[in-house]
C-alpha positions as CSV (number, residue, x, y, z in Angstrom):
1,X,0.0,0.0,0.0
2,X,1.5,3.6,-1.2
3,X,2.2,5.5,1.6
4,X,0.1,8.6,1.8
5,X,1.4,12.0,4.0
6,X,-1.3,13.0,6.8
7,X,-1.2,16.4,5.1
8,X,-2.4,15.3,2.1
9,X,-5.1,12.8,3.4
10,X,-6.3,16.0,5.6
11,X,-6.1,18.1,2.8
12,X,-8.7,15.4,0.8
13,X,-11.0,15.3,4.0
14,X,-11.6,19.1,3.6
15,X,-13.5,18.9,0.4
16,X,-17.3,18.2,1.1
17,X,-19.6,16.0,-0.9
18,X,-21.8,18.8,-2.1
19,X,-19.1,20.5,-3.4
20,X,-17.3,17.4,-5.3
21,X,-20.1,16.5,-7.1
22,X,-20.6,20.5,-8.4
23,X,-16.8,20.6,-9.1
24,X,-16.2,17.3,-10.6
25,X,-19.7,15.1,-11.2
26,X,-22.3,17.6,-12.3
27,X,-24.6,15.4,-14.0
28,X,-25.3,13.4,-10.7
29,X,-26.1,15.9,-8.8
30,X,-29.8,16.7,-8.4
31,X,-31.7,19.1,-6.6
32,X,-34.5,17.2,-4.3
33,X,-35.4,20.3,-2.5
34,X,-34.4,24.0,0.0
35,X,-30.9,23.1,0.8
36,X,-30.8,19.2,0.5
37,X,-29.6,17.2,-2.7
38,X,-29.9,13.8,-3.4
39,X,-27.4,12.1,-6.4
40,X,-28.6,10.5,-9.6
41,X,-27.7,6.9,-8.8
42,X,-28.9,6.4,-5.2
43,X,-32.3,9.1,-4.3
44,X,-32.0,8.3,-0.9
45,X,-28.9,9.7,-0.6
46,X,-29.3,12.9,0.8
47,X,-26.9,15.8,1.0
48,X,-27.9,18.7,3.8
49,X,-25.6,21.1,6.2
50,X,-22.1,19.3,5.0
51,X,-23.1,16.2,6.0
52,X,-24.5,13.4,4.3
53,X,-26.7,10.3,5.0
54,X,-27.4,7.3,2.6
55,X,-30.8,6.5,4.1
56,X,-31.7,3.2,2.7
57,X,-28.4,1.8,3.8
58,X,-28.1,3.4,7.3
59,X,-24.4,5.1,6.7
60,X,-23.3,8.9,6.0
61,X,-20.2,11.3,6.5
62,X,-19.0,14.8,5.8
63,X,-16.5,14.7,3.3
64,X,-16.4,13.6,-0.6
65,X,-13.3,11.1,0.7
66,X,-16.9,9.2,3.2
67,X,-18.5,9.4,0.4
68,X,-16.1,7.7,-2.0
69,X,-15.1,4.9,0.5
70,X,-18.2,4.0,1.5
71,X,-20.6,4.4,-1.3
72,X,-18.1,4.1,-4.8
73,X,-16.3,1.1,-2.0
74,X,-12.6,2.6,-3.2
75,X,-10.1,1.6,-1.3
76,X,-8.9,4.3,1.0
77,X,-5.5,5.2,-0.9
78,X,-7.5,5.4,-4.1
79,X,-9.5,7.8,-3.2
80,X,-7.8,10.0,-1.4
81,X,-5.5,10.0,-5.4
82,X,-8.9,10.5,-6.8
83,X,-9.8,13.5,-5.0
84,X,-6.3,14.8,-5.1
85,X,-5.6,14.3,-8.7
86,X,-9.1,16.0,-9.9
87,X,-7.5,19.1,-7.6
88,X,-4.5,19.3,-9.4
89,X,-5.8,18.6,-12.7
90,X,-8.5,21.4,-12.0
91,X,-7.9,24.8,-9.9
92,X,-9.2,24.5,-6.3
93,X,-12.6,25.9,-7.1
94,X,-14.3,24.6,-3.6
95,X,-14.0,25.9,0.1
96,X,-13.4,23.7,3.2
97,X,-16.4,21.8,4.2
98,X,-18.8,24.2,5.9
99,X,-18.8,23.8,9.5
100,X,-21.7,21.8,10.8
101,X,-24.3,24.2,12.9
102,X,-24.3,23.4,16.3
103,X,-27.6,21.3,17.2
104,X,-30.7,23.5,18.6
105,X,-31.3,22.8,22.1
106,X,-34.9,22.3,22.7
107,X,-36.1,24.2,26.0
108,X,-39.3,22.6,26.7
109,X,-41.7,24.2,28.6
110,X,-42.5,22.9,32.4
111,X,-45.6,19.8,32.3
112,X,-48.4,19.8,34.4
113,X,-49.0,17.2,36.8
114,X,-52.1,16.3,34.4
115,X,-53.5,17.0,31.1
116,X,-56.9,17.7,31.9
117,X,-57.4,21.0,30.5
118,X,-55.6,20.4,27.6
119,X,-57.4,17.0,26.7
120,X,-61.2,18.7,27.2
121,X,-59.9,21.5,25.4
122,X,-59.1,19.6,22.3
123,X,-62.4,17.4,23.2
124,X,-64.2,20.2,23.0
125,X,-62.8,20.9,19.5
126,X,-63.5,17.3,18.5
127,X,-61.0,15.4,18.8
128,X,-61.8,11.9,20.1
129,X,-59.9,10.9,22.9
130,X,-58.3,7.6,21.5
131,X,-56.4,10.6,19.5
132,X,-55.4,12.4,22.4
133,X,-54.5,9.3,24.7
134,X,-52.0,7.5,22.4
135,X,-50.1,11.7,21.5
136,X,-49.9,11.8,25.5
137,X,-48.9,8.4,26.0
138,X,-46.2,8.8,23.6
139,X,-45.0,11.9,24.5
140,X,-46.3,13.7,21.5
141,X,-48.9,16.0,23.8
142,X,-48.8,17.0,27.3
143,X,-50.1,20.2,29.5
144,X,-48.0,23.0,30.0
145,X,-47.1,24.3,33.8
146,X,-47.8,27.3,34.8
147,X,-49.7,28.3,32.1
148,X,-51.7,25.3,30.5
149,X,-51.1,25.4,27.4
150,X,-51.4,22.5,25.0
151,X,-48.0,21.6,24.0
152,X,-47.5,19.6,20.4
153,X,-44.2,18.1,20.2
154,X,-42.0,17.0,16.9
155,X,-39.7,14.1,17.4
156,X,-37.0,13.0,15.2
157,X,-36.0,9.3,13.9
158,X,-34.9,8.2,17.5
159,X,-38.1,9.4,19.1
160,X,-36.1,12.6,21.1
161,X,-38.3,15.9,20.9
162,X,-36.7,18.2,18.4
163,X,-39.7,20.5,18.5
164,X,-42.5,22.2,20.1
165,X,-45.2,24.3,19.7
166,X,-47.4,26.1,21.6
167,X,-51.3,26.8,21.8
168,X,-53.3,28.8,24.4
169,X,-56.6,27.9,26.0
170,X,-59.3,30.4,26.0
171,X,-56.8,32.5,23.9
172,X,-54.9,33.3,20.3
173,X,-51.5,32.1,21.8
174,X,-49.7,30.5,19.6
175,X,-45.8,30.1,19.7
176,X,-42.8,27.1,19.3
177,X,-40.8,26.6,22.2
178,X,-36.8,28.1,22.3
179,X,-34.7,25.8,20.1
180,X,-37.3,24.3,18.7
181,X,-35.7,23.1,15.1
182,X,-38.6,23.3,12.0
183,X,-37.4,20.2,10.4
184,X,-39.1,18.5,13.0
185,X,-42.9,19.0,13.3
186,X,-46.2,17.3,15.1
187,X,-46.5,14.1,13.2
188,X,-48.2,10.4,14.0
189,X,-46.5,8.0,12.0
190,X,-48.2,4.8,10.1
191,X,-48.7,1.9,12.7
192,X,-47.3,0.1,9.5
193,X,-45.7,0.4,6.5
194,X,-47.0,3.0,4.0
195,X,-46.0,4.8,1.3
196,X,-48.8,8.1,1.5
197,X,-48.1,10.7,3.4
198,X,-50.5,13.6,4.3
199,X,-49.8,16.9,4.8
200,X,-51.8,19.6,7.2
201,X,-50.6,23.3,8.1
202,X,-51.8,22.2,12.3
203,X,-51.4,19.7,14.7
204,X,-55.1,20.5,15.1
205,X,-56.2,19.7,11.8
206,X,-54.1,16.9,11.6
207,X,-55.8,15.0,15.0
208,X,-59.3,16.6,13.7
209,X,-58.5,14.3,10.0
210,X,-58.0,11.3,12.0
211,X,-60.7,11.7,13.8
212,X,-62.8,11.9,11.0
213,X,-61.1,9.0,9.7
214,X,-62.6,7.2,12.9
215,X,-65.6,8.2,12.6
216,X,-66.1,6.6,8.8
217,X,-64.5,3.1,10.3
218,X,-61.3,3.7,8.6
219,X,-57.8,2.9,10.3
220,X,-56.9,6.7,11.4
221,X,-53.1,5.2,11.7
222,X,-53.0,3.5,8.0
223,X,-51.3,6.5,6.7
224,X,-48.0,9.3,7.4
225,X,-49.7,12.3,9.6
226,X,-47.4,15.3,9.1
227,X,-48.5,18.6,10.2
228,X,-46.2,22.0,9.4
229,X,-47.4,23.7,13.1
230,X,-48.2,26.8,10.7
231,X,-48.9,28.5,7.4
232,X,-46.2,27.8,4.6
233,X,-45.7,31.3,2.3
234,X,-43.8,30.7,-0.3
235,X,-42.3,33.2,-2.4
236,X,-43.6,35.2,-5.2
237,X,-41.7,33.7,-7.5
238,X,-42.2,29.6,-7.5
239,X,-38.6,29.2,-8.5
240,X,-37.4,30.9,-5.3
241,X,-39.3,28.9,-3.0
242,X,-38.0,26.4,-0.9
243,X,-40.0,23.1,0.2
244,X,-40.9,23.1,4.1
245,X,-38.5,22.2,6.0
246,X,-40.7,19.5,7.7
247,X,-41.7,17.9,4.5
248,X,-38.0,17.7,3.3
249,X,-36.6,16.1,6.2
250,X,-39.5,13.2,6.4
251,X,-39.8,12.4,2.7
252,X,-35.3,12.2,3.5
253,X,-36.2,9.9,5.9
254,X,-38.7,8.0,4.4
255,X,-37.2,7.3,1.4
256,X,-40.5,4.7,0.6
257,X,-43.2,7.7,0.6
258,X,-44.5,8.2,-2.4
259,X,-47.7,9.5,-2.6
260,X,-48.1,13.2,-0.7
261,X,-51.5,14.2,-0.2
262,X,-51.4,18.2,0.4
263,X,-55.0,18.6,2.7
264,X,-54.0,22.6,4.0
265,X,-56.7,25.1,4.6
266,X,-59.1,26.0,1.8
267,X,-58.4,29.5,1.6
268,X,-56.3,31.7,-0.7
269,X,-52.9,31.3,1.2
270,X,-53.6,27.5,1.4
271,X,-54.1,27.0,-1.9
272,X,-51.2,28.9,-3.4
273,X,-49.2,26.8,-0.7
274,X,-50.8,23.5,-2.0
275,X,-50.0,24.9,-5.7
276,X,-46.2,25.5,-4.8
277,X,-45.4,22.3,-3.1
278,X,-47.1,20.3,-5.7
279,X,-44.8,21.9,-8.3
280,X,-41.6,21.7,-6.5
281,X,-41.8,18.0,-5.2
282,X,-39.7,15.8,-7.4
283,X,-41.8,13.9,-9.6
284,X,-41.4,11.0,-8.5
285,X,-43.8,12.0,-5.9
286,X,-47.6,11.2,-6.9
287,X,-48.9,14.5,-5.4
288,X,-52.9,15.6,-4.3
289,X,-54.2,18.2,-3.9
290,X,-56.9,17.5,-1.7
291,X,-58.9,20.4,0.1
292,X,-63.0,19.6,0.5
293,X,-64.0,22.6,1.8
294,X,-67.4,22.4,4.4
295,X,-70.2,24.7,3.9
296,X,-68.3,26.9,6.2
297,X,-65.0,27.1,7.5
298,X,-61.8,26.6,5.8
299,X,-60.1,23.5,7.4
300,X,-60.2,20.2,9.1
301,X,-61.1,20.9,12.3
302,X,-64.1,23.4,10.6
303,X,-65.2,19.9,9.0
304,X,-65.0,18.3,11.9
305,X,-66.7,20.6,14.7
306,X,-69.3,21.1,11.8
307,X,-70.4,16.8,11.6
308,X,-70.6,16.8,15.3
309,X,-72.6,20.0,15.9
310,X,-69.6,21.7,18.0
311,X,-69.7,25.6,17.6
312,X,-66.2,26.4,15.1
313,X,-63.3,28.0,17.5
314,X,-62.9,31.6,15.7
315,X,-58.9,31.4,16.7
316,X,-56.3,33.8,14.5
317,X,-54.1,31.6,12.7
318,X,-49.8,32.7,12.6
319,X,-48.2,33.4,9.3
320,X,-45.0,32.5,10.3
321,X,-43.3,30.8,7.2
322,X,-42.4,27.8,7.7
């Protein structure tokens, strides 16, 4: 085996993978959506924030020398030629790998001793409490202390909360917790294997959809929940827009979904939102667009209040993007 210098093997580690494959491999680079990339040859290959994972295989890294080891399997001394030979065949035309942001610590607000206020406060709105239970039991829900509010938390792969969000009883509160991270949103996963995912601006409307799922006898857990804790704006200009972040990060870790269902609220800013993620999801994506608005209201919990005779919570919504 040639012997290598430790300068020059840490002068190949400092080129990232994103950067390689602009530099040297154009043509299998492909934009999947915001700041992620996946390559031609493997789509669950994701590239994100200098790092980057090969989902379907379980293994990632940082730098284009990972990348080459692992997923072209060269052996180390070859690759570290292959990266250094492009460089000196071609100008440096790349930067050292950016440096990975530090990860968001989640603050999340004090629980209560109990959830009661929180659970007949989304009674109230509907929601049946076989809903309710399994978020609380699985540490998706919970009461806020001192304040009560009903607290909506995002988990990531490994089930740690990356996010939370916040809604008042009795008032228009509405606010995510410090370090809460927007690539992780209120979702309920499929109690098996499925490859639709729907998509809802609330955690509210999301619970409200599966209860109506309940209600018709259908399996509220035989499909991907995902809620964006918000209203998505995109740009004025489709090609400027970015995907959520939410969506992004699931459909990256979920590399089997494909079938999106976009259910967000029948209004104007809904609809423009359903519009522009329908056109910037790859097409590999079977996407619906699939808003049934009730004789009044403008969203799933409107539909829902509406079939049990509840009175519809007025509530102003947030515009935060998202």
């Amino acid at each position: 085996m040639p012997y290598i210098p430790p300068e020059v093997v840490a002068q190949a580690r400092e080129m990232d993978l994103l950067t390689y494959l602009r530099t040297y491999e154009p043509q299998e680079l492909v934009h999947f959506g915001g700041g992620t990339y996946c390559t031609r040859e493997h789509d669950s290959l994701k590239i994100s924030n200098g790092k980057w994972c090969w989902f379907s295989r379980g293994i990632g890294g940082y730098s284009a020398l990972d990348y080459l080891i692992k997923v072209k399997e060269m052996p180390f001394t070859q690759a570290v030629e292959t990266i250094m030979g492009k460089l000196s065949a071609t100008p440096p035309a790349f930067s050292p790998a950016p440096k990975v942001p530090k990860e968001k610590v989640l603050l999340l607000p004090q629980a209560n001793r109990s959830a009661t206020h929180a659970v007949e406060y989304l009674h109230h709105r509907g929601i049946d409490y076989e809903l309710i239970n399994f978020c609380i039991k699985t540490g998706r829900l919970y009461e806020s202390y001192p304040y009560h509010n009903v607290v909506f938390v995002g988990m990531d792969a490994d089930g740690k909360p990356r996010y939370a969000n916040q809604r008042g009883i009795g008032s228009d509160f509405i606010g995510d917790a410090n370090g809460s991270d927007k690539h992780y949103s209120f979702g309920i996963p499929a109690a098996a294997t499925s490859d639709t995912l729907h998509l809802f601006e609330s955690a509210v409307d999301l619970l409200s959809y599966g209860t109506l799922q309940k209600l018709d006898d259908k399996g509220w857990r035989s499909e991907n929940l995902l809620s964006l804790a918000g209203v998505y704006k995109p740009r004025a200009k489709i090609e400027e827009s970015s995907l959520p972040a939410a969506l992004v990060r699931y459909l990256a870790e979920h590399p089997h979904i494909r079938h999106v269902v976009l259910r967000l609220d029948n209004d104007a800013t809904g609809r423009i939102a359903a519009e522009t993620i329908k056109t910037l999801l790859p097409r590999k994506y079977a996407v619906t667009v699939d808003i049934q608005p009730p004789p009044q209201g403008k969203d799933y919990n409107d539909c829902l209040c509406m079939r049990l005779g509840l009175p519809i919570t007025k509530r102003r919504e947030r515009s935060k993007e998202r």
